[in-house]
py3Dmol code that shows the C-alpha trace and the ligand (Angstrom):
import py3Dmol

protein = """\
ATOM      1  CA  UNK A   1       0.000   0.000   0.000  1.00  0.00           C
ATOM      2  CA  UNK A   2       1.236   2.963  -0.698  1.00  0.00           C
ATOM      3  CA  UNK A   3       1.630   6.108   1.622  1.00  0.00           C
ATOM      4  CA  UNK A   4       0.459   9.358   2.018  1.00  0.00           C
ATOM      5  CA  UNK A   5       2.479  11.464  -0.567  1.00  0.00           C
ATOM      6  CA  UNK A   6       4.752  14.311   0.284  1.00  0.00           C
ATOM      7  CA  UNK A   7       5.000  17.993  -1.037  1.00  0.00           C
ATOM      8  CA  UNK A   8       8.408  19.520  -1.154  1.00  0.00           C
ATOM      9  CA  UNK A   9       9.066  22.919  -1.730  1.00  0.00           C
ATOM     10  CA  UNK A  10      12.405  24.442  -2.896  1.00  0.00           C
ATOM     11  CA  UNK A  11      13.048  27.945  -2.727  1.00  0.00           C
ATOM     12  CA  UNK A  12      15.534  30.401  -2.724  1.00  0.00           C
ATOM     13  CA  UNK A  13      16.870  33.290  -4.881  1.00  0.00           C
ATOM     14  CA  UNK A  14      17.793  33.080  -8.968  1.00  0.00           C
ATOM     15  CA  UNK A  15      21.313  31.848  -8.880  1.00  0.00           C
ATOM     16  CA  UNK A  16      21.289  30.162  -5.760  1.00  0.00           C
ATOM     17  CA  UNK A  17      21.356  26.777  -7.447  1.00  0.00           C
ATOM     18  CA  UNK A  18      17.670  25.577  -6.835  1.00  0.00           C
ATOM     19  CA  UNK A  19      17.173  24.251 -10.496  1.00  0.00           C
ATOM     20  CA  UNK A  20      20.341  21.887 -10.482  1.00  0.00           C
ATOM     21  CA  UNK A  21      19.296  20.667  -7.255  1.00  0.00           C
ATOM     22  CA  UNK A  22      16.114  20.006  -8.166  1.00  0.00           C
ATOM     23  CA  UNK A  23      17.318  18.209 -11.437  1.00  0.00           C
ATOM     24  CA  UNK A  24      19.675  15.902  -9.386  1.00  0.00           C
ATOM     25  CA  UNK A  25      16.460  15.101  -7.163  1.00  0.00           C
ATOM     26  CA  UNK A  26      14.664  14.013  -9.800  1.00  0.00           C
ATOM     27  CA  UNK A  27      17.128  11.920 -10.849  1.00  0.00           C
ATOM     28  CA  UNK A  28      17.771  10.172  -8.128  1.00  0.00           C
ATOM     29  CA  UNK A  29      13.974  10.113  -6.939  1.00  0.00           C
ATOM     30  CA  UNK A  30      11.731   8.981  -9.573  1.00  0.00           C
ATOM     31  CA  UNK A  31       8.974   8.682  -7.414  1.00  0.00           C
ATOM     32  CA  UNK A  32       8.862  12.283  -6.968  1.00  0.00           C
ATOM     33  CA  UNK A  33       7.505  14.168  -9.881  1.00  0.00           C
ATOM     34  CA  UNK A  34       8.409  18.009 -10.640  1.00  0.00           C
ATOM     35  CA  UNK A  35       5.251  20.739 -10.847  1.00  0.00           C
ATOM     36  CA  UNK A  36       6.078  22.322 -14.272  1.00  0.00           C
ATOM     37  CA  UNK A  37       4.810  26.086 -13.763  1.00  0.00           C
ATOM     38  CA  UNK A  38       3.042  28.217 -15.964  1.00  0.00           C
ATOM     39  CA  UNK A  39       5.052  31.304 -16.693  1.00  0.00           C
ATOM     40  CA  UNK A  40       4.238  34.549 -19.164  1.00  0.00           C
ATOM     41  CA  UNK A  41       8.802  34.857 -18.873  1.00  0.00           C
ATOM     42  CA  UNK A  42       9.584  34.387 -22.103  1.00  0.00           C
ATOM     43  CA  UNK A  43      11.287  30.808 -22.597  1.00  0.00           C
ATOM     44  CA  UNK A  44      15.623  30.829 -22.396  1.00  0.00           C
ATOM     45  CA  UNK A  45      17.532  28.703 -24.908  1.00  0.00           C
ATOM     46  CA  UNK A  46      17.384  25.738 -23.143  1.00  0.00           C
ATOM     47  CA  UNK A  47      14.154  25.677 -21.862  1.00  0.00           C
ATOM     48  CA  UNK A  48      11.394  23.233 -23.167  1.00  0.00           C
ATOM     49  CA  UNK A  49       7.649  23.934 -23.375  1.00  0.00           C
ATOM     50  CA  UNK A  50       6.291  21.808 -20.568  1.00  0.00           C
ATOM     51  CA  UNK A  51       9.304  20.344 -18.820  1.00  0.00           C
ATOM     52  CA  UNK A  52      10.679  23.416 -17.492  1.00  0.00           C
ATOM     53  CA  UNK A  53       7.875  25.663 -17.439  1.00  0.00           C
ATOM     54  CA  UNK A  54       4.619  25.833 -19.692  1.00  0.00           C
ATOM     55  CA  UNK A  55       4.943  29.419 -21.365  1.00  0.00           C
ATOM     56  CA  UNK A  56       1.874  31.446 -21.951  1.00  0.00           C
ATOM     57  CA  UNK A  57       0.772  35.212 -22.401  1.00  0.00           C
ATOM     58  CA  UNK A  58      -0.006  37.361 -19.104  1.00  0.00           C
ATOM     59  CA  UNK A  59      -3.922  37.495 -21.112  1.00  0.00           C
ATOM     60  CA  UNK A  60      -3.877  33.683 -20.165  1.00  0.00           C
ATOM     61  CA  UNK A  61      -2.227  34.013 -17.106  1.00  0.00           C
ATOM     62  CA  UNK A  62      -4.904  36.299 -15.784  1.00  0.00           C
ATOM     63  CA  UNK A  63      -7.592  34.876 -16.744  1.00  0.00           C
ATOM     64  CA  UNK A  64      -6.536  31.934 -15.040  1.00  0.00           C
ATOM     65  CA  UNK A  65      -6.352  33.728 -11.288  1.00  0.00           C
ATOM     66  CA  UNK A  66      -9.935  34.556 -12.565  1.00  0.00           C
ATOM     67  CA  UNK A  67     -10.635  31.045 -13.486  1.00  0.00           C
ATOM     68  CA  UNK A  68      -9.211  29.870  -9.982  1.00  0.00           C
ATOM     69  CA  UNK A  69      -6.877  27.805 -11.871  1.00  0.00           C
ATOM     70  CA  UNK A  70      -3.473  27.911  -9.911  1.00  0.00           C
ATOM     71  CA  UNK A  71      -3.033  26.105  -6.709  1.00  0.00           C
ATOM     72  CA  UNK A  72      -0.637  29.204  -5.929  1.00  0.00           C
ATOM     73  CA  UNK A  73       0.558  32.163  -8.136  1.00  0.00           C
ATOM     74  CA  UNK A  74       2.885  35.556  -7.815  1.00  0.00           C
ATOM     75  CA  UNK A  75       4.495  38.201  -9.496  1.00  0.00           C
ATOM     76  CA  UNK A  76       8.575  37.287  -9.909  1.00  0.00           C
ATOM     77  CA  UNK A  77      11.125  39.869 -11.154  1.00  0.00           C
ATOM     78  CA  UNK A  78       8.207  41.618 -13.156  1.00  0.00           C
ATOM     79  CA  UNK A  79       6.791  38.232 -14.581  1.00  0.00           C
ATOM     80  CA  UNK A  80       3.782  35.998 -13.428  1.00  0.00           C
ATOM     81  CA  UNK A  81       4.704  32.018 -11.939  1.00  0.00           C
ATOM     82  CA  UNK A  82       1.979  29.943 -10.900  1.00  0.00           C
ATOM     83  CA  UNK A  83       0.740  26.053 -10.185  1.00  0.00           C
ATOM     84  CA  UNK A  84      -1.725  24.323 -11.826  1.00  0.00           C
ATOM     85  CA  UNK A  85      -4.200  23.484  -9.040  1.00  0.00           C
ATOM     86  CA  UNK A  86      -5.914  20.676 -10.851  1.00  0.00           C
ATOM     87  CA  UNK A  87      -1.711  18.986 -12.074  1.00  0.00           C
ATOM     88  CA  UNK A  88      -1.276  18.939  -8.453  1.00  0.00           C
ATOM     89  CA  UNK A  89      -4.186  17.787  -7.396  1.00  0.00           C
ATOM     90  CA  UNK A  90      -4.363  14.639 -10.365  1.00  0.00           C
ATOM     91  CA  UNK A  91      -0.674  13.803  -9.137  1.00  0.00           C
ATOM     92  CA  UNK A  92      -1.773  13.472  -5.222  1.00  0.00           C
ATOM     93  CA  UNK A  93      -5.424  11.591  -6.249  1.00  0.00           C
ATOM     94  CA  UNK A  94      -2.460   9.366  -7.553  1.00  0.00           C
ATOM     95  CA  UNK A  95      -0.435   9.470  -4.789  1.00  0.00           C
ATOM     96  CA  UNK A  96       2.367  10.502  -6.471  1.00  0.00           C
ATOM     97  CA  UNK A  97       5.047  12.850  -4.483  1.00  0.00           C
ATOM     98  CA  UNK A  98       5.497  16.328  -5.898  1.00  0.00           C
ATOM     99  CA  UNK A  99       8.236  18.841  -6.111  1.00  0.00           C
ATOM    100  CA  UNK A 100       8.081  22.381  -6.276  1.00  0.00           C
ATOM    101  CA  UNK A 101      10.392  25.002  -7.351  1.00  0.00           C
ATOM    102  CA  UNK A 102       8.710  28.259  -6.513  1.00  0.00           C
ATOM    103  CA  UNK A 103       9.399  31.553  -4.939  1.00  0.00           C
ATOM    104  CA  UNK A 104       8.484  32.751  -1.089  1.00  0.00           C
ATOM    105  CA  UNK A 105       5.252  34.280  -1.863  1.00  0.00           C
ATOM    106  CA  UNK A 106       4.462  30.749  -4.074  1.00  0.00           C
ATOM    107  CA  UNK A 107       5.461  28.545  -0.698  1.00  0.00           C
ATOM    108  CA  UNK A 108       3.288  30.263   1.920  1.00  0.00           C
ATOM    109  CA  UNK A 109       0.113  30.342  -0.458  1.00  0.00           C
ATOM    110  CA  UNK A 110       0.731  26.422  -0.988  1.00  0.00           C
ATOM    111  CA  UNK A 111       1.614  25.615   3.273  1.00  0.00           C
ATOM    112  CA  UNK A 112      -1.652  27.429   3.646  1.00  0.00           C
ATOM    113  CA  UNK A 113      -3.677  24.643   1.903  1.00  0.00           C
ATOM    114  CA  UNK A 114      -0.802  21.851   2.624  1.00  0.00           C
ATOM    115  CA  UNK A 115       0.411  22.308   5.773  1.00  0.00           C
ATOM    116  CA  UNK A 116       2.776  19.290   5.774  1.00  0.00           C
ATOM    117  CA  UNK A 117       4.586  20.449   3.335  1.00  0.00           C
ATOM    118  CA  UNK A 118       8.247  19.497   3.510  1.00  0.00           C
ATOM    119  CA  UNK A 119      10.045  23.431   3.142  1.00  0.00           C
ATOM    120  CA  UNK A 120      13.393  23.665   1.956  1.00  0.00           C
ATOM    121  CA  UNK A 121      15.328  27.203   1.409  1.00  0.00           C
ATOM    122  CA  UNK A 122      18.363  26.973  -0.441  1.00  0.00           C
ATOM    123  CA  UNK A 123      20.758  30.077   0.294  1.00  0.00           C
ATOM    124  CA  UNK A 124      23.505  31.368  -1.747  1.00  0.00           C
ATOM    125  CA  UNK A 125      26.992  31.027   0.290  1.00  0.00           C
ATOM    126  CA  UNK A 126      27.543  35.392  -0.271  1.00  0.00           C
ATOM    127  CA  UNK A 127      25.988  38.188  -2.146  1.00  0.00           C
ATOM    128  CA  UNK A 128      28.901  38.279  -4.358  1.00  0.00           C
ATOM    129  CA  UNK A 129      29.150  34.990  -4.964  1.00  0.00           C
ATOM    130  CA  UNK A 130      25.334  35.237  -5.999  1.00  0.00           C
ATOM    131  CA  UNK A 131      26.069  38.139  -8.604  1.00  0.00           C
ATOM    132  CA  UNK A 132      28.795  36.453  -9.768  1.00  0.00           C
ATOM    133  CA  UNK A 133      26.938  33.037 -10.629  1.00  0.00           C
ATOM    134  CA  UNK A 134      23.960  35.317 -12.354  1.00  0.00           C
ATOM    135  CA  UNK A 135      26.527  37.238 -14.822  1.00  0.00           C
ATOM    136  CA  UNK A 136      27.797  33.865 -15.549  1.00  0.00           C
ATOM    137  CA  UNK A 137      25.330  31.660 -16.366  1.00  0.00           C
ATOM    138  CA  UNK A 138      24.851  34.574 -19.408  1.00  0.00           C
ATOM    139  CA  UNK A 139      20.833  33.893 -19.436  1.00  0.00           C
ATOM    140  CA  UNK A 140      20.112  37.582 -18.590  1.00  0.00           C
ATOM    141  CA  UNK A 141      21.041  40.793 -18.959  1.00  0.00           C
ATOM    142  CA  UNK A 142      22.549  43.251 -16.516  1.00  0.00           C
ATOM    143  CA  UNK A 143      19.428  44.952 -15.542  1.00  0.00           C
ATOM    144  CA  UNK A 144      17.401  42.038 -14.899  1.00  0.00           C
ATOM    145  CA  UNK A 145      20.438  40.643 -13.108  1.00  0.00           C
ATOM    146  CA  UNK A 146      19.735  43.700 -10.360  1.00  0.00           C
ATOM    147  CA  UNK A 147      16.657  42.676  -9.988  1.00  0.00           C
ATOM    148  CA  UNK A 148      16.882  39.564  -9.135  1.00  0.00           C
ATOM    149  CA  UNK A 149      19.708  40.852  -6.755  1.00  0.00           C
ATOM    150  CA  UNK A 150      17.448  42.989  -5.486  1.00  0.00           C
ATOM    151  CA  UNK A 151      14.621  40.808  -4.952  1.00  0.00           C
ATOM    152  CA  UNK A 152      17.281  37.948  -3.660  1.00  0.00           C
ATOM    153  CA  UNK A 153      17.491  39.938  -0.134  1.00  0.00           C
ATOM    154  CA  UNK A 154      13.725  40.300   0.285  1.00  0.00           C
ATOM    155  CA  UNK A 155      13.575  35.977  -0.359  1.00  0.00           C
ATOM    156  CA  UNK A 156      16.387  35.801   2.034  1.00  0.00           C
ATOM    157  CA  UNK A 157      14.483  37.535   4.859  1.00  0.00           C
ATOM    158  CA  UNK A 158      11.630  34.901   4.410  1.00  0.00           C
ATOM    159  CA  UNK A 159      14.131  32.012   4.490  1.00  0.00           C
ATOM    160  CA  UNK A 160      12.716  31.177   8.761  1.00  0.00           C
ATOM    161  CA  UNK A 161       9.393  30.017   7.238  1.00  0.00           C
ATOM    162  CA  UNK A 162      11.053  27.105   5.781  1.00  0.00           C
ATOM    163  CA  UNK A 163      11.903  23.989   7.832  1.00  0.00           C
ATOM    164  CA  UNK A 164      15.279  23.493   6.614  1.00  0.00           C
ATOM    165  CA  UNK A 165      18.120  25.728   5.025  1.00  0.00           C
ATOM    166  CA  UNK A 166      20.318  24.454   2.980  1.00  0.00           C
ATOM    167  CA  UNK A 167      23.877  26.956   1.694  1.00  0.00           C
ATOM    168  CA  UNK A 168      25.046  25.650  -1.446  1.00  0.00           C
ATOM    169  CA  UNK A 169      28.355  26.795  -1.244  1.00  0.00           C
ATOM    170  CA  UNK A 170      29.337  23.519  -2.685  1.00  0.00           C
ATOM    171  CA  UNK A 171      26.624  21.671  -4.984  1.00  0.00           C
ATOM    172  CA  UNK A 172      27.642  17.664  -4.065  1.00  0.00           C
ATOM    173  CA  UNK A 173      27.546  18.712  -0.354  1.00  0.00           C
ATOM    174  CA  UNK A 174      24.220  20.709  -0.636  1.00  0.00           C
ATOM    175  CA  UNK A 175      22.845  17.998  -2.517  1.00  0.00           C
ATOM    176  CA  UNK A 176      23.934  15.066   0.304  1.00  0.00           C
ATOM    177  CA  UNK A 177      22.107  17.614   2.511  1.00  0.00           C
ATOM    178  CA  UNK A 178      19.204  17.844   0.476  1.00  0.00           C
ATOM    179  CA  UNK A 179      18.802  13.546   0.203  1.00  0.00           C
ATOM    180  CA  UNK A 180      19.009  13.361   3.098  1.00  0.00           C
ATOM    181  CA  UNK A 181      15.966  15.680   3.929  1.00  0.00           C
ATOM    182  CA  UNK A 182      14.329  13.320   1.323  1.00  0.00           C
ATOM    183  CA  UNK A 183      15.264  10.479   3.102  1.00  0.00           C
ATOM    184  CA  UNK A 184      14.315  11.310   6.119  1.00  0.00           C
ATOM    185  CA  UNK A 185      10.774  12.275   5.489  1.00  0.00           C
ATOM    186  CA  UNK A 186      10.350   9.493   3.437  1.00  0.00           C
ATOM    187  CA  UNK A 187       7.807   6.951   4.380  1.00  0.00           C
ATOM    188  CA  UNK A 188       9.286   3.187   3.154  1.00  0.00           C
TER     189      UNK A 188
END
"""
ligand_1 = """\
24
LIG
P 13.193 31.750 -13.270
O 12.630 32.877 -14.093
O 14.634 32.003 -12.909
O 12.957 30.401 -13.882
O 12.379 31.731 -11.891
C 12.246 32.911 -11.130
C 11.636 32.584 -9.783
O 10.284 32.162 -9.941
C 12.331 31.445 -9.043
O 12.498 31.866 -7.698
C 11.359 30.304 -9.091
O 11.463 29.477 -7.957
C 10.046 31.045 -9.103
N 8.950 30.251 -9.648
C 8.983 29.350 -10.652
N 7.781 28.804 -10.845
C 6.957 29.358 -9.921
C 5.575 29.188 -9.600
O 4.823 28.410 -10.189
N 5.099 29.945 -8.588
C 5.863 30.827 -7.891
N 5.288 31.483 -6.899
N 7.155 31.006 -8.163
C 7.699 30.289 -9.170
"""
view = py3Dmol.view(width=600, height=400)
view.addModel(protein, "pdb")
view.setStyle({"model": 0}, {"cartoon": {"style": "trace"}})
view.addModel(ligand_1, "xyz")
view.setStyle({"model": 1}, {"stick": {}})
view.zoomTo()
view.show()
């Protein structure tokens, strides 16, 4: 039989390494599947439609916070994120286990409903070391880049809502951290 399934939440700010983290988890936990977002960002190089987010005009987007159609939703860096109540909802009926890779104002709207949610912050070892990872990963520019700078200290204030904190200053060792989280609240 099995058991109840988890919700984990990953947040933290843009460069803090949340999205390899959460690619590694998936990897090595493929009984925990990821909530792809809906985003109105437009979509970087790399990106797929529907595995990393599910792209789609701010016309959409609002008329789906009319529509009551995301579990949780926010404004990030000047673009709207939000989760597809009725995804998350088919993948619990199923008792799958879910991930989420959303911002602060995305986690408390979601503990709200789920309050055993398993919280995870994931913090940047320094502000320069931050700025320094955003400039080089090249996937914006320099004005966007202070923004999300900007907005990285108001996530960081929120980071004693979440039950764990994790600094990647080095990504095996955050990671070990991180499993073991997983493996810990893991019911086998
Ligand atoms: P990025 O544009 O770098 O992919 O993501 C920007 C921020 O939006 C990240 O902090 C990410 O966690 C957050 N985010 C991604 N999807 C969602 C979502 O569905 N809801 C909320 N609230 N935040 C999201």
């Amino acid at each position: 039989m099995k058991t109840e399934p988890k919700l984990y939440i990953i947040s933290g700010p843009s460069g803090a390494g949340k999205s390899t983290l959460c690619k590694k988890l998936l990897e090595q936990y493929p009984n925990i599947i990821f909530s792809v977002s809906y985003t109105t960002r437009k979509p970087r190089s790399f990106e797929t439609e529907g595995k990393n987010y599910f792209f789609i005009n701010q016309e959409e987007f609002v008329l789906g916070i009319k529509k009551n159609r995301w579990l949780e939703w926010a404004k990030v860096h000047d673009n709207y994120y939000g989760t597809c109540a009725n995804f998350v909802k088919s993948l619990l009926d199923k008792k799958n286990n879910i991930l989420f890779d959303i911002d602060t104002q995305g986690a408390e709207q979601i503990i709200r409903t789920y309050s055993d949610a398993v919280t995870i912050f994931i913090m940047p070892p320094s502000g320069a070391e931050l700025e320094n990872r955003l400039k080089k990963r090249k996937t914006d520019n320099i004005k966007i880049i202070k923004k999300r700078l900007g907005n990285a200290v108001k996530e960081i204030e929120k980071k004693n809502m979440y039950s764990y904190v994790i600094i990647n200053d080095n990504l095996d060792k955050a990671f070990e951290k991180l499993c073991a989280i997983i493996n810990k609240k893991k019911k086998v």
